[in-house]
N, C-alpha and C positions, 0 to 999 in steps of 0.2 A: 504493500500500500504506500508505503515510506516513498520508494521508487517512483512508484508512478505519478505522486503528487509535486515530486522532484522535476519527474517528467513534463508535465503539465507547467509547473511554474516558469519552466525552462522556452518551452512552448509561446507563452504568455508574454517574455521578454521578447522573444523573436520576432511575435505577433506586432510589441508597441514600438519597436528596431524598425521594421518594414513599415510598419502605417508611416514613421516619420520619412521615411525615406518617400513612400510616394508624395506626400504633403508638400517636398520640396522639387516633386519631379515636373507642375505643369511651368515653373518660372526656368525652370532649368532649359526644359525644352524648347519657351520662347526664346532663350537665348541661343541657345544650341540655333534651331532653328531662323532663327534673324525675323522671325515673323511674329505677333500678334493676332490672333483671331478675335474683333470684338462685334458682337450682334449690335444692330444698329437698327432702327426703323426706318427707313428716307421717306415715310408718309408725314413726319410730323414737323410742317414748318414753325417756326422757327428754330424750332429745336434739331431738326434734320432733313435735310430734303437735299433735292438736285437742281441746282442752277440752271440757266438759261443753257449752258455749252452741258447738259448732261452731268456735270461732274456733283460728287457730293459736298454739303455744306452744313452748316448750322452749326449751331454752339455745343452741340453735343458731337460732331465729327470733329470740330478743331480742337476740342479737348482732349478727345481720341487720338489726334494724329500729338495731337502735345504729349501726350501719355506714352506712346507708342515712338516719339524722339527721343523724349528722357529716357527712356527701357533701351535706346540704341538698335531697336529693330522698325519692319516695316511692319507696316497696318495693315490689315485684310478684313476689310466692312465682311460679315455676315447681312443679310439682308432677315430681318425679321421682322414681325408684329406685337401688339400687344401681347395675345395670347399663346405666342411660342417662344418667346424670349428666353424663360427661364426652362422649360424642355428642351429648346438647343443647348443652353448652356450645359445642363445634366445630362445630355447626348453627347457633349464633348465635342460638339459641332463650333464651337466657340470657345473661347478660353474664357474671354469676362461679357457680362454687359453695359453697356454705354447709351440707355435707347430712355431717357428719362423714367428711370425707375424708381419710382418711389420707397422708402423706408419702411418698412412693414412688420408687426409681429409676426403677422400670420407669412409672409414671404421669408423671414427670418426660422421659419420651420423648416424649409426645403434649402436653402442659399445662405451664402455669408456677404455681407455688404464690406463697403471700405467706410469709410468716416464721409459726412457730407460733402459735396462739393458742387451741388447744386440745387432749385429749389423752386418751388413755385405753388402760388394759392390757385385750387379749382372752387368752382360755382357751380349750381345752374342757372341758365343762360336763358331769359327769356325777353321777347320784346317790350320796346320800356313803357305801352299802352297796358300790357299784362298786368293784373293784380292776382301778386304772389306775394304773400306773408310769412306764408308758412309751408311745410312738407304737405299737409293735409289738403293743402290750395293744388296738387296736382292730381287730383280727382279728377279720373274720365281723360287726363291729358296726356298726349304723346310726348316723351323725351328720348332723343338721340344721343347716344354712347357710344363707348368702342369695347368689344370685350376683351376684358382680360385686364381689364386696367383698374385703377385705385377708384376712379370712378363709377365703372361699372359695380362695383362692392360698394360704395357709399349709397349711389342713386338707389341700390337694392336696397340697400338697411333700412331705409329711412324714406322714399315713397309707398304709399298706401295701396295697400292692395288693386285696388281698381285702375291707378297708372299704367301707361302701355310702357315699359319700355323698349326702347325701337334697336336690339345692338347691332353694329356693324362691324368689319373685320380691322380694319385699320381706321387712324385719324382721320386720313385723307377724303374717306368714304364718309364718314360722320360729319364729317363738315360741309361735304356737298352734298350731303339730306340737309340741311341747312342751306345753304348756300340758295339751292333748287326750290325751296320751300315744302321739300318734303314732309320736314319734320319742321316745331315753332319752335320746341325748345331743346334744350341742349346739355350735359354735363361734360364740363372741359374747360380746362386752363386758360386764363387771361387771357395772352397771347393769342392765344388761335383765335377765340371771338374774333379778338382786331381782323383777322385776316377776313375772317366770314362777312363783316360788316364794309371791312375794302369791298369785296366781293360782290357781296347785295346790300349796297346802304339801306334799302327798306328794311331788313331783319331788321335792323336796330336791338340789337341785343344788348342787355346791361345785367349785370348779377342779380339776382333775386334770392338766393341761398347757396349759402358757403358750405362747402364741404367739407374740405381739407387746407392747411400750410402744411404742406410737404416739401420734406428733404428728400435729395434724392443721391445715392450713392451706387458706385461700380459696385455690379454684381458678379460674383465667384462661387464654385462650389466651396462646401466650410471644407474640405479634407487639402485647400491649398494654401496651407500656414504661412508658408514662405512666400506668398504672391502676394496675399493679403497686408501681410508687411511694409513689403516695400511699396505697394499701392496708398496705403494710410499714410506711407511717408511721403511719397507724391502729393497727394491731395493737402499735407501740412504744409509743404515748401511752396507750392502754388499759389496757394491762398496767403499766404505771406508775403511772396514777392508782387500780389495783384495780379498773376497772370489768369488765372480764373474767372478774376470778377471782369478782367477786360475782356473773355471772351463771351460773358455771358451779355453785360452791356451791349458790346459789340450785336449780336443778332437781338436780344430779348425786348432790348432800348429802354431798358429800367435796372437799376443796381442788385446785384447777388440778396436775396434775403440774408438779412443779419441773422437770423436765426441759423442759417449753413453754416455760418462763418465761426458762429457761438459753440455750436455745437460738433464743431472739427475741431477744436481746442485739444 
């Protein structure tokens, strides 16, 4: 019995040897490899999209390519959505994600985040003739979402049973059920309104109920210790030297939420 518990213990050591060894194996590989794989959405302007010449852009691609400079390797956009961002990632189809991912308990059960480094308040969106007070005010009313996202979980919690929620696959789609007048109302970040209301000045969309201030950070599986690391320390040097909040400025056109900043300390 002696032996065999020798055994076992023995086992055990070899068992938390190896785990630590893969923990440090996907940084090891970006660099071996000189590449980064990071899942991206390019439906969600301003946050990500493709410019006039095709190419990708937005505040969460230049952050990516800043991230993926500092690491000394090259970038490789994964194309993904709200709803498969974090199944690429745990596919291994990706190494981190960069696709405006919100901070989450419940996302915090499957994934490990880095420290904030970026951030933004959602609503729902409805035209500014609308009278909406309350959650209970969208009785019988259609709102436009996108699944998989922080939203999509909000608008469910907390509209009443009888709301239609409308979901679609990506931003880009949820914003032109808006756009088209498909849909009136809307759950979705500041930002993208602007673009909706560029788009169709009659929307005229303005908040009507807050959902969330959300932070949002690179997501990794939790078993990459070692990635995780040196990414928390990216995200502290960044934010220290301003390079973050210039790129968020730069597309969002309003300053990093102090609360990112507070809470990457």
């Amino acid at each position: 019995m002696r032996k065999m518990m020798k055994l076992l213990a023995a086992a055990a050591v070899v068992g938390l040897v190896a785990g630590h060894a893969l923990a440090e194996d996907t940084l090891a590989k970006i660099k071996e490899d000189g590449v980064i794989k990071i899942a991206i959405d390019l439906s969600v302007p301003p946050w990500s999209f493709k410019d006039d010449s095709l190419n990708p852009t937005g505040s969460e691609v230049e952050a990516a390519k800043l991230l993926a400079s500092d690491l000394g390797v090259k970038m490789e956009i994964v194309a993904t959505n709200g709803a498969n961002r974090i199944p690429y990632l745990m596919q291994k189809r990706a190494d981190v994600i960069m696709s405006a991912l919100s901070i989450t308990d419940e996302r915090k059960k499957t994934i490990a985040f880095s420290l904030p480094y970026s951030g933004n308040t959602t609503s729902v969106f409805a035209p500014k003739d609308m009278q909406i007070k309350s959650f209970a005010d969208l009785s019988g009313k259609r709102v436009a979402v996108t699944r998989g996202t922080t939203n999509d979980n909000d608008i469910t919690k907390n509209a009443p049973p009888d709301a239609e929620i409308v979901r679609f696959e990506d931003e880009a789609t949820t914003m032109t059920s808006v756009v088209s007048n498909q849909v009136q109302l809307v759950a979705i970040a500041q930002s993208l309104v602007d673009l909706i209301n560029k788009k169709n000045p009659t929307a005229n969309l303005e908040p009507k109920l807050e959902l969330r201030t959300a932070t949002m950070g690179v997501g990794m599986r939790k078993d990459d210790v070692e990635l995780k690391a040196w990414v928390d320390d990216w995200v502290k040097k960044n934010l220290t030297n301003g390079k973050l909040q210039e790129i968020y400025k730069r597309f969002q056109g309003t300053d990093l939420p102090q609360q990112v900043v507070a809470e990457a300390k």
